[in-house]
N, C-alpha and C positions, 0 to 999 in steps of 0.2 A: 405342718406340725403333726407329731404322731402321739396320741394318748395309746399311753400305757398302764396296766394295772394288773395286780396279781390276782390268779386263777385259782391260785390254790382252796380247798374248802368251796367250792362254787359247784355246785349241782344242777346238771344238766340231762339234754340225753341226745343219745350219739343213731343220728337218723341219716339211713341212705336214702337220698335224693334222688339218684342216678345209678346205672347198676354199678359204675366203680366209685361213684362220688359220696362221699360222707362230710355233713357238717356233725357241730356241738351246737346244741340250742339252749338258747339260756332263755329260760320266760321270768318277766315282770310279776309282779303281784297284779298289777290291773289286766293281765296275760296278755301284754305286748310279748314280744321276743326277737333276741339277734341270732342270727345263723353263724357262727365262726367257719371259717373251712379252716381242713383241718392240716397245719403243716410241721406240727411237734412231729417227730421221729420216732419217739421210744415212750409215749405217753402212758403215765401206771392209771390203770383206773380199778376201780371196787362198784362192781356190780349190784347193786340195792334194788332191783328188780325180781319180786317173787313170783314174777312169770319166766324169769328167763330161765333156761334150760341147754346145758354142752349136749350133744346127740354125738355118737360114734357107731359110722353105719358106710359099712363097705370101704374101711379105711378110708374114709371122710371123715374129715371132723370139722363141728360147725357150733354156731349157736341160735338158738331160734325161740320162739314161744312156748310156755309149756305145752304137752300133748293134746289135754283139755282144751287147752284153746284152741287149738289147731286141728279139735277132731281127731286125735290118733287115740290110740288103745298103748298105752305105757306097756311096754315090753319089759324092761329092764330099768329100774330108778337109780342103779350104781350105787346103791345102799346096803 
């Protein structure tokens, strides 16, 4: 039997595992958690992390922690 339930509205965060492996993590209030892996296609999501940060650097494009966290010196804030 397979339980099913919708996702929508469910806030999580999307952690690499492995260097190509990503799940979604969902925690509990008592901070248990389940790992989803991840096999949506074309998943929309909205970013609520005020550390994350887009970096564009030697026609690379990535995303990552802000600078601060990461020790860099902010070159450019795209601002």
């Amino acid at each position: 039997m397979v339980e099913i339930k919708p996702a929508t509205g469910v806030s999580g965060h999307l952690l690499r595992v492995d260097y190509d492996t990503f799940v979604f993590r969902v925690y509990a209030a008592d901070h248990t958690f389940v790992d989803y892996d991840l096999q949506h296609s074309d998943l929309c999501v909205t970013i609520a992390d005020p550390d994350a940060f887009f970096y564009h650097e030697g026609g690379e494009h990535y995303l990552d922690h802000a600078p601060e966290t990461l020790g860099k010196e902010s070159v450019n804030t795209g601002v």
